[in-house]
C-alpha positions in Angstrom: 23.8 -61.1 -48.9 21.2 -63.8 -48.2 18.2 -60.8 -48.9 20.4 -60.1 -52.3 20.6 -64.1 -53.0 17.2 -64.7 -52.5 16.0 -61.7 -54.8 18.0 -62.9 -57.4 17.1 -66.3 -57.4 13.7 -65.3 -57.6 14.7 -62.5 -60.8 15.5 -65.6 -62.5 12.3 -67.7 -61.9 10.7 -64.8 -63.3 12.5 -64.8 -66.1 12.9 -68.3 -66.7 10.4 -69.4 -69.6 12.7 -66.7 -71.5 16.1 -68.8 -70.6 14.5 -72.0 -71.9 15.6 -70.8 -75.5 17.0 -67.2 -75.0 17.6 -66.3 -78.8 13.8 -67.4 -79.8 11.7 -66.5 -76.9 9.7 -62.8 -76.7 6.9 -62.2 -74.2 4.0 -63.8 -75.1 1.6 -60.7 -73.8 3.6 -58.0 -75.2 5.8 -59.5 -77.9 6.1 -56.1 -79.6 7.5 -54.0 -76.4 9.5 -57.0 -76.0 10.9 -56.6 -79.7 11.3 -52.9 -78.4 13.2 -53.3 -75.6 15.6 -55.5 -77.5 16.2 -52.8 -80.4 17.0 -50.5 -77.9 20.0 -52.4 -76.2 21.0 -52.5 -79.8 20.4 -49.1 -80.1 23.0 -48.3 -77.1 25.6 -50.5 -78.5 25.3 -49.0 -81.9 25.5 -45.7 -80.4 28.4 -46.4 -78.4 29.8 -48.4 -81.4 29.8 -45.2 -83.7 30.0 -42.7 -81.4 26.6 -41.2 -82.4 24.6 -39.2 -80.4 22.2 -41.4 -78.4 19.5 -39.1 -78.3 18.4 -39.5 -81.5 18.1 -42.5 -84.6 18.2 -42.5 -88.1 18.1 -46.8 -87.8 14.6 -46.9 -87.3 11.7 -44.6 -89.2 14.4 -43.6 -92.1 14.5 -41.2 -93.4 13.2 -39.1 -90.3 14.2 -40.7 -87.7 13.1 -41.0 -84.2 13.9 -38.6 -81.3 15.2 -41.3 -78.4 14.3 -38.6 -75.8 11.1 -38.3 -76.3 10.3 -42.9 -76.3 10.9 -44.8 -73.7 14.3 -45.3 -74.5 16.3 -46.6 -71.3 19.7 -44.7 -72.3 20.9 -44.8 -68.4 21.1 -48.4 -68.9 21.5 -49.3 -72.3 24.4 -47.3 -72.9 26.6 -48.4 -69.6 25.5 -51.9 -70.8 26.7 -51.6 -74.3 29.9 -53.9 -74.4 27.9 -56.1 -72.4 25.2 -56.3 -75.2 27.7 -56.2 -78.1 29.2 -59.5 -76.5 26.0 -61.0 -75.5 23.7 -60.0 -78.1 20.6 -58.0 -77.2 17.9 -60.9 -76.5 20.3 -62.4 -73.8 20.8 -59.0 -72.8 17.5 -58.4 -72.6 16.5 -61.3 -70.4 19.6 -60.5 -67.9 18.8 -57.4 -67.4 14.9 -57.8 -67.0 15.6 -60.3 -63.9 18.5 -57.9 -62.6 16.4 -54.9 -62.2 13.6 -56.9 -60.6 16.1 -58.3 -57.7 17.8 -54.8 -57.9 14.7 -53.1 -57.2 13.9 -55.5 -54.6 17.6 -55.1 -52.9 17.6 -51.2 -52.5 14.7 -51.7 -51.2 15.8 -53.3 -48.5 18.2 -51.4 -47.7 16.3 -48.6 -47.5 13.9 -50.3 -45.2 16.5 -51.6 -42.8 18.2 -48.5 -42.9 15.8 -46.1 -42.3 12.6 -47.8 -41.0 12.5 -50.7 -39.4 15.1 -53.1 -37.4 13.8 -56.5 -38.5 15.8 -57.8 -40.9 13.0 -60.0 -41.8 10.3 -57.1 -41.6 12.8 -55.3 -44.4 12.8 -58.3 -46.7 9.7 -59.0 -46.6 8.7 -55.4 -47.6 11.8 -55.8 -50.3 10.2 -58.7 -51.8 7.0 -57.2 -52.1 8.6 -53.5 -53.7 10.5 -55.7 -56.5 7.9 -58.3 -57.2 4.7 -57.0 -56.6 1.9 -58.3 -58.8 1.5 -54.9 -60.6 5.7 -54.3 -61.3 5.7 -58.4 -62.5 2.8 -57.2 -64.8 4.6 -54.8 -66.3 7.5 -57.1 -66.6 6.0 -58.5 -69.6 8.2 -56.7 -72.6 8.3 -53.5 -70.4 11.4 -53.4 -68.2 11.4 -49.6 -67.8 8.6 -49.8 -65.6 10.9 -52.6 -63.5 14.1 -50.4 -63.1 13.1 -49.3 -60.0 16.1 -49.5 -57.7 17.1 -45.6 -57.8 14.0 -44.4 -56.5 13.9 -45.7 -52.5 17.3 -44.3 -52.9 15.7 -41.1 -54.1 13.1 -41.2 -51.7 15.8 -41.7 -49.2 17.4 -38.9 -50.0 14.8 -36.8 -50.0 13.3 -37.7 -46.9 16.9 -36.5 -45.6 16.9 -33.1 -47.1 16.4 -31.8 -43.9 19.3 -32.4 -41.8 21.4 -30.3 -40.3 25.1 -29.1 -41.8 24.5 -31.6 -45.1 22.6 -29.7 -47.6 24.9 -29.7 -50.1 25.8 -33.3 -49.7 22.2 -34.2 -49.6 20.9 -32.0 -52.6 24.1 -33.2 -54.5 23.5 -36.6 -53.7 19.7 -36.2 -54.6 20.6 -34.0 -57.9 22.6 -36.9 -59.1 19.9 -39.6 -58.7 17.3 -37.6 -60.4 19.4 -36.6 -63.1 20.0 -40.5 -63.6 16.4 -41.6 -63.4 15.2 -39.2 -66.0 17.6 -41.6 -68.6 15.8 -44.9 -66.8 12.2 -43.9 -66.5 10.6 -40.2 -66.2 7.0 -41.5 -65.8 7.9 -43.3 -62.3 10.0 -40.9 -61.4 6.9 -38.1 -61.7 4.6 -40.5 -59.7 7.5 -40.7 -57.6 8.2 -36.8 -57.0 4.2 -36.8 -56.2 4.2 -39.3 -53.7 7.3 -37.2 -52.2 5.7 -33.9 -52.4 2.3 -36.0 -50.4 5.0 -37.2 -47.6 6.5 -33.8 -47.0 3.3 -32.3 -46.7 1.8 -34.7 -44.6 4.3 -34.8 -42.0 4.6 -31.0 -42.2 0.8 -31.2 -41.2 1.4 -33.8 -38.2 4.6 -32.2 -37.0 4.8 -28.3 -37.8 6.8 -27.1 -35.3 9.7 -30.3 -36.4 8.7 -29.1 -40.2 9.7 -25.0 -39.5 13.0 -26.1 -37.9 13.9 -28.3 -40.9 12.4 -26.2 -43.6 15.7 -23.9 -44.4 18.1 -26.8 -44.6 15.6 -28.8 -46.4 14.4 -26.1 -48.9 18.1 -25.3 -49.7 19.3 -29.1 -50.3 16.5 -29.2 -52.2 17.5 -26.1 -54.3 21.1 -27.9 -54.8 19.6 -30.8 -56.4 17.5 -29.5 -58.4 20.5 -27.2 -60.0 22.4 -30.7 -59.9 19.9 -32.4 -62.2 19.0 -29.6 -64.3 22.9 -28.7 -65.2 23.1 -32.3 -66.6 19.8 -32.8 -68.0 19.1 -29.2 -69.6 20.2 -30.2 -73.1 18.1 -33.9 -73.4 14.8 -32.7 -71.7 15.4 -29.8 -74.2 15.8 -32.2 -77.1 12.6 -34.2 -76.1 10.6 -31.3 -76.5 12.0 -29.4 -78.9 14.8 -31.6 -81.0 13.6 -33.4 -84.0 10.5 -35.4 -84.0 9.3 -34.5 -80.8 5.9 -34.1 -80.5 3.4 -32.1 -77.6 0.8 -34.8 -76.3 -0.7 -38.1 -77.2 -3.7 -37.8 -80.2 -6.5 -37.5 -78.8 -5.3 -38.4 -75.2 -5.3 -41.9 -75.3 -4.0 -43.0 -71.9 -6.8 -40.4 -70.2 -8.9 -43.1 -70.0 -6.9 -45.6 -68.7 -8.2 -46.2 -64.9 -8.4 -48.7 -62.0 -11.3 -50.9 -61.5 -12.2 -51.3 -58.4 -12.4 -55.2 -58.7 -8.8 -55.4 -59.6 -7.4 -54.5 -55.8 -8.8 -57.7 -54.5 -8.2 -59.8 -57.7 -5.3 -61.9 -58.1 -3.0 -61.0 -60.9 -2.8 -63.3 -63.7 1.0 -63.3 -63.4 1.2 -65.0 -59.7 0.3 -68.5 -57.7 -3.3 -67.6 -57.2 -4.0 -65.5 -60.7 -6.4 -66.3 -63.4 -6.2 -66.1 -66.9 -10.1 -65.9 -67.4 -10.6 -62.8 -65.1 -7.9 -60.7 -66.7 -10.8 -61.2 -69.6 -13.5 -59.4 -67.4 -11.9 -56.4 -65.8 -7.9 -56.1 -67.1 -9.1 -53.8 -70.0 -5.7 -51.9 -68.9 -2.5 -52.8 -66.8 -2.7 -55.1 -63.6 -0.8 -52.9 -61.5 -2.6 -53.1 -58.0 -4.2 -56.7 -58.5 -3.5 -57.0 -54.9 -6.0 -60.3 -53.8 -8.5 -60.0 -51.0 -6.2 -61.2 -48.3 -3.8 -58.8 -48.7 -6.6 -55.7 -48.9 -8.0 -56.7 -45.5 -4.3 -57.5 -43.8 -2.9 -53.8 -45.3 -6.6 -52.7 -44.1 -5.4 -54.3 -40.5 -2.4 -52.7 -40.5 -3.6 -49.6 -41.0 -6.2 -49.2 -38.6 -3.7 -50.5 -36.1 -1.1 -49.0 -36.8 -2.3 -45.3 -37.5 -3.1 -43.6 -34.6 0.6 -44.7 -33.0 3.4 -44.0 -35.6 3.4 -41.0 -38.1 4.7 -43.1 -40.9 1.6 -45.1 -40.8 -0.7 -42.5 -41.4 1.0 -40.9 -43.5 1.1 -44.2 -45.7 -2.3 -44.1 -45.1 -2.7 -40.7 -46.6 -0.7 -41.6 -49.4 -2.9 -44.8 -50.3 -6.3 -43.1 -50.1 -5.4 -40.2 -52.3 -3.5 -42.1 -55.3 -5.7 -44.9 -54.9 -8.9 -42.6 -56.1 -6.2 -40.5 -58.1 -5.7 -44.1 -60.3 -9.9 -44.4 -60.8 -9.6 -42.4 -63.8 -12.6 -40.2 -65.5 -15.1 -43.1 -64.7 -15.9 -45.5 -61.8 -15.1 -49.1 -63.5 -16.4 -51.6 -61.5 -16.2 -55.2 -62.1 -15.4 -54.7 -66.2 -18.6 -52.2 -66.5 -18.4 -48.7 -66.7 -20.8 -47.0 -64.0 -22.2 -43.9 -64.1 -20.5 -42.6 -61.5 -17.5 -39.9 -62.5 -13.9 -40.0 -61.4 -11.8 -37.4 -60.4 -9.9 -37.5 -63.7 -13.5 -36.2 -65.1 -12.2 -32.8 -63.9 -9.2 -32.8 -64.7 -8.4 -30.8 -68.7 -7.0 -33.3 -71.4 -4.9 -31.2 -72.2 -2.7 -30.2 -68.9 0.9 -30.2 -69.7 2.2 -33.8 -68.7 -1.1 -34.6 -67.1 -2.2 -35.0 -71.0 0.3 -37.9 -71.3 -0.5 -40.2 -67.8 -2.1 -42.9 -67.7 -4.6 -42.8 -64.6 -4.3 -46.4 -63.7 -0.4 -46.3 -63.0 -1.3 -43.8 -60.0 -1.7 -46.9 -58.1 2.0 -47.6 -58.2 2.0 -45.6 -55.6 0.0 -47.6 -53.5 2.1 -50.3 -54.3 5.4 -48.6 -52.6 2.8 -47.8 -49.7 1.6 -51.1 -49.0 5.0 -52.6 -49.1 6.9 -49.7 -46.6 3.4 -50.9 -44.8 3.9 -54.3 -45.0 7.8 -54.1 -42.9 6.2 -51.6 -40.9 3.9 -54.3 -39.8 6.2 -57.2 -39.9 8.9 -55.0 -37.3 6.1 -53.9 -35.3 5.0 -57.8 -34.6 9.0 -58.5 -33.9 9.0 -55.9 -31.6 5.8 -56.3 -29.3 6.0 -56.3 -26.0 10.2 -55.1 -25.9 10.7 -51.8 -24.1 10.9 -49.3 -26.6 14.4 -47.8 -28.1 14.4 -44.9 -30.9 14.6 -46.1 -34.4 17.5 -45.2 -36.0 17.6 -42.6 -38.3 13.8 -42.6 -38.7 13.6 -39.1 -38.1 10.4 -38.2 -35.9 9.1 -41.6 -36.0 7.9 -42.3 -32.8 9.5 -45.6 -31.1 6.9 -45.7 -27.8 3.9 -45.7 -30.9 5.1 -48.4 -33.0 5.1 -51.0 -29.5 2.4 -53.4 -29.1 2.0 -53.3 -25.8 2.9 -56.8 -23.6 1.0 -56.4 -20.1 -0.3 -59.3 -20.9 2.7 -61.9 -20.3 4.9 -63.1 -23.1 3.0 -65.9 -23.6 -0.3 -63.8 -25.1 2.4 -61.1 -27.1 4.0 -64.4 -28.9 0.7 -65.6 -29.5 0.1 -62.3 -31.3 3.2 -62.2 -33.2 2.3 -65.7 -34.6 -1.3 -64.5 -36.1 0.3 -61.2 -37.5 3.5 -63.2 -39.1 0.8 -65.5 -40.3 -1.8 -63.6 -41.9 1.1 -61.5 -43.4 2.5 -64.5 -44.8 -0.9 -65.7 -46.3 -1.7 -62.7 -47.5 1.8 -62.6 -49.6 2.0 -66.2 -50.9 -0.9 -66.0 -53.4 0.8 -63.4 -54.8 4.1 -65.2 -55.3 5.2 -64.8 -59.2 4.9 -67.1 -62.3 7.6 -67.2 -64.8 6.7 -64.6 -67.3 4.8 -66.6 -70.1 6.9 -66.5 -73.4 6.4 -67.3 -76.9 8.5 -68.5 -79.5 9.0 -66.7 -82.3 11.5 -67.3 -85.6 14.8 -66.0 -86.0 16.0 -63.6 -89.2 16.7 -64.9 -92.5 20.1 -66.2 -92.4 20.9 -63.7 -95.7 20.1 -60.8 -92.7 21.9 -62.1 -90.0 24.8 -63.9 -92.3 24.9 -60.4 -94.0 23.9 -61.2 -97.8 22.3 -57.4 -97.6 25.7 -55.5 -97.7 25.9 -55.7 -101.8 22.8 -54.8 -101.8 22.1 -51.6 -99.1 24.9 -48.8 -99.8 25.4 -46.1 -97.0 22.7 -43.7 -96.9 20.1 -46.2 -98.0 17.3 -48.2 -96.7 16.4 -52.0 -96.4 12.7 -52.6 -96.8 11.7 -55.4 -94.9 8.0 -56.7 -95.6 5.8 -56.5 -94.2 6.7 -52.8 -93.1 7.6 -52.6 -89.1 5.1 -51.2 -87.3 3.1 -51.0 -84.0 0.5 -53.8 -85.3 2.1 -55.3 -87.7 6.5 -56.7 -88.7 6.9 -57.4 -85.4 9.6 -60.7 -86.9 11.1 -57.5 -89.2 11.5 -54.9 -86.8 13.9 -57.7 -84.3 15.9 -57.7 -88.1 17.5 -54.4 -87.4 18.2 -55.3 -83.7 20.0 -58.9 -84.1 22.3 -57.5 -86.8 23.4 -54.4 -84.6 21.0 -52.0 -86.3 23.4 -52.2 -89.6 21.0 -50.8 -91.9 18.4 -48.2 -91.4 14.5 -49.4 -91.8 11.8 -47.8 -92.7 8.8 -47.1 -90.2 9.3 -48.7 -87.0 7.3 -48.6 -83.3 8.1 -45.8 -81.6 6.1 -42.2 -81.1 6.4 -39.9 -83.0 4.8 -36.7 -84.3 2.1 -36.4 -86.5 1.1 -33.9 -89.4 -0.1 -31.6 -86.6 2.5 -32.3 -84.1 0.9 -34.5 -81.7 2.3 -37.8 -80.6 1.3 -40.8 -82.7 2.2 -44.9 -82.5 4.9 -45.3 -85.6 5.0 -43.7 -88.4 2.0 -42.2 -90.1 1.2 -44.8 -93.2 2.1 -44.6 -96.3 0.3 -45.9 -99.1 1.9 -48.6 -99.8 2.5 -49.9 -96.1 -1.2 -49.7 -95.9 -1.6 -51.9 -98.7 0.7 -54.5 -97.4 -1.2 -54.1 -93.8 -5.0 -54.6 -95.7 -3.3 -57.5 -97.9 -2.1 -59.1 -94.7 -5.6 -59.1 -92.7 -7.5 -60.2 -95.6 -4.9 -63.0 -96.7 -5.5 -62.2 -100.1 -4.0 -59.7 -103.2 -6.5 -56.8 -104.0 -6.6 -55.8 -107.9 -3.5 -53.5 -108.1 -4.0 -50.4 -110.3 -1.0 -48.7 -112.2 -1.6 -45.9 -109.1 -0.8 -48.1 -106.6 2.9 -49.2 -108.8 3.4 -45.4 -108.9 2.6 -45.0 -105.2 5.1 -47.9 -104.6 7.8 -46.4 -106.4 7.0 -43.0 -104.7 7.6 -44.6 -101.1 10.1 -46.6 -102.2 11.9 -43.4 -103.2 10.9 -41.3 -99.7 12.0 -44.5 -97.9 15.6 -43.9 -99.8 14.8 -48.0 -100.5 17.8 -50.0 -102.4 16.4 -53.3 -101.9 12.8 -55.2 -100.7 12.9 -58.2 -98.8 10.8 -61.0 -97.8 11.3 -63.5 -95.7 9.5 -66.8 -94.4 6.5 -66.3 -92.1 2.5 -67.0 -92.1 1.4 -64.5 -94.9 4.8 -65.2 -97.3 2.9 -66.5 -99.9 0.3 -63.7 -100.3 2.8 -61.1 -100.1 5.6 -62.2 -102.9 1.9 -62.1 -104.9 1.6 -58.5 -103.6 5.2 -57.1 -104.2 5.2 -59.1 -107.5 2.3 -57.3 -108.8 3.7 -53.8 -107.9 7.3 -54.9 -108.3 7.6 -57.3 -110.8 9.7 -61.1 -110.3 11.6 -61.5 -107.3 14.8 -62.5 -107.0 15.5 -65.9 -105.0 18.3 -64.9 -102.5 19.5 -67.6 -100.2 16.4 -67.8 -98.1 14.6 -64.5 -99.0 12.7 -62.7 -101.8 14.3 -59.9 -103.2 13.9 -56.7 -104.9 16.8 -54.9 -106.1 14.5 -50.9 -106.9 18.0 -49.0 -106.9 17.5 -48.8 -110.3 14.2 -47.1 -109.8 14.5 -45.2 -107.1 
């Protein structure tokens, strides 16, 4: 319960710059995933609300729509959530939930650890700490909180790592099915890096102990084979839908995360979201995510670790195996070092753009993996300190972890073994407190129009039509207008939106291809000034007006309000002065 306390109480530091004004705060690195994330919390309570299939929305990208399965939706949370977020509202859902899954994470964890590893409470928290709140999961706890819902997985790798015993198969594989089946609705991407840092385990230890591996491989090849029918029999029908349901979409355009690898600098930089991190370097080599951004000191003290660890316990190398191979896996197509590109190639170089589900990663998330391994390295260490010196006992349920191997020996009186438990708890320590978080920076950012949120827009938006908020919701730009659909409970449907969806040849594109008229609006915007409008671009208005199924256009106060009633004036005509809004009543037109 202490473990639990502490992780929470550190969930809401994290958080905190978020609580200082809950209802105007968004992330001030990611504002639009932020935005996002809140729509879809409103998204499960709508769906919930009405009883409509979850899988897909008409509320956002009218009239098509956008298929939920195939985004990164978060239905295994948002939906439970949904009366939570109906009473709360979705921004103070938002930031609840964001510091929950952190400790969450952190907490299963730890149990896992102390469990199944190690016997140090203290080795386990530590570790725990480290697998919620490492730099690179904090990172991504900037407006993306799917990549922070980790706490199923060291259940799953639990499981799996369990397949294998005798007279449970079915409990195991059922057990395992279940998980799975639940992670796919929280995060597929981690749980693919997860399955692949699995699939290393099993086959390293196979390698290091055949003859245990041959023994155990019927049971574990059969609980496997139950858990897989488990998680397929509930998840046939939404995988389906992602790839085959309406606007789904095969691969990125033009493989736009292929790209995206690990500099080598960024292991021994500190990230910019902790004690020690720096704004300014970020600059130089954070041309993608920070998710190793380790700091020197802990590099050399997992370096330590490993070189003393690995030639006495069979979980140490094979956490050694698994942080060599994802840790060149995450390089990418071309050695980055320091912010320049070299000229040596990375293994991704070799790898075909266009690999099923290989075309969508993103190289540099690889390294997640090292993450998990550093911190299951990181209690290892810490319990092999607490227990140097004492006379050696099996671990329990460790498997074939060998008890004599993870013993520091003490023939040297306890005097000299407390002496080196001192220097290990110490240079573990120092290595972790650099990287201890910062409250997520936050921005503030204005609320709706009160004629949105008060509900002025009824008279105005009949079922089966669209409000037009300008400027038009996308992934650039209406980031104010897109957070109008989710604080009203997604009400009325909007046109365009962020999301992914499928271009004119089927491949998987950021929001909705542009229209003319949005592109207008976007130009007018970056140039803060109204281009001569043509009597082709009115009838291109009224044309997307009508595909958009528009009733009404509004405009409310922001940066570019001025240039904009210009804009919609000239293709429009007068506005209408509506409690605190510009209006434009097309139904007539449309």
């Amino acid at each position: 319960m202490l473990a639990i306390g502490a992780y929470a109480l550190l969930g809401v530091l994290v958080c905190l710059n978020y609580w200082v004004d809950v209802q105007h705060r968004v992330s001030s690195h990611l504002p639009t995933d932020h935005s996002w994330f809140e729509w879809l919390f409103a998204h499960g309570a709508y769906s919930v609300r009405h009883l409509e299939n979850p899988l897909f929305t008409a509320r956002q990208n009218a009239p098509d729509g956008v298929n939920m399965m195939a985004n990164t939706s978060l239905l295994g949370v948002t939906l439970p959530l949904a009366p939570l977020t109906m009473l709360l509202g979705p921004q103070v859902m938002y930031a609840l939930y964001l510091g929950a899954a952190l400790s969450a994470t952190a907490a299963t964890s730890y149990w896992m650890l102390s469990r199944h590893l190690v016997r140090s409470r203290a080795a386990a928290f530590a570790g725990g700490a480290f697998l919620g709140f490492a730099p690179g999961i904090v990172h991504h706890a900037n407006g993306q909180p799917n990549f922070v819902s980790n706490f199923l997985l060291p259940l799953i790798v639990s499981r799996v790592l369990r397949l294998g015993e005798p007279g449970r198969r079915r409990r195991n594989g059922l057990a395992l099915g279940l998980l799975v089946a639940y992670q796919i609705f929280i995060n597929e991407e981690m749980l693919l890096l997860t399955a692949l840092a699995c699939l290393v385990v099993v086959v390293a230890y196979a390698v290091q102990r055949p003859r245990a591996a041959r023994q155990r491989a019927g049971t574990f090849l059969a609980a496997m084979g139950v858990g897989g029918g488990v998680a397929l029999l509930l998840t046939a029908y939404p995988i389906w839908f992602q790839f085959n349901g309406p606007q789904s979409y095969r691969g990125l355009q033009g493989g736009v995360f292929h790209n995206w690898g690990e500099d080598l600098m960024a292991f021994v930089t500190f990230a910019r979201d902790t004690v020690a991190g720096d704004e300014a370097v970020e600059k130089t080599i954070g041309l993608t995510e920070q998710n190793t951004w380790f700091g020197w000191p802990l590099v050399l003290v997992a370096l330590a670790a490993l070189v003393l660890l690995v030639r006495r316990s069979v979980p140490a190398r094979i956490l050694a195996v698994l942080v060599a191979l994802f840790t060149v896996a995450s390089i990418g197509p071309v050695v980055r070092f320091d912010g320049v590109e070299t000229d040596v190639a990375g293994p991704w170089a070799y790898v075909p753009d266009d690999l099923p589900l290989v075309e969508m990663m993103m190289p540099t998330r690889l390294s997640l993996v090292v993450v998990g391994a550093v911190g299951v390295l990181l209690a290892l260490a810490w319990d092999t300190l607490a227990r140097a010196g004492r006379p050696p006992v099996p671990t329990p349920r460790a498997g074939d972890h060998d008890a004599d191997a993870d013993t520091v020996s003490g023939g040297d009186g306890s005097g000299r073994r407390r002496a080196v438990r001192l220097v290990g708890y110490a240079a573990i320590v120092a290595a972790l407190l650099p990287l201890f978080p910062r409250p997520l920076p936050a921005q503030r950012i204005d609320p709706p129009p009160h004629f949105v949120t008060a509900g002025g827009w009824r008279p105005y938006v009949p079922a089966g039509r669209t409000l037009v908020p300008v400027p038009i919701p996308s992934n650039v730009h209406g980031l104010p207008t897109l957070r109008w659909s989710a604080l009203t409970g997604q009400e009325f449907p909007i046109p365009a939106g962020y999301f992914i969806g499928p271009n004119a040849a089927g491949e998987g594109v950021f929001g909705a291809p542009n229209r003319p008229t949005s592109t207008l609006i976007y130009a007018t915007m970056d140039a803060d000034r109204v281009p001569e409008i043509t009597p082709e671009n009115r009838r291109q208005a009224v044309e997307d007006l009508r595909f958009w199924r528009a009733s009404v256009v509004v405009l409310g106060a922001g940066p570019r309000e001025a240039v904009l009633r210009d804009l919609m004036t000239a293709l429009l005509g007068p506005a209408q002065r509506v409690d605190d809004v510009w209006l434009w009543d097309v139904r007539d037109r449309v």
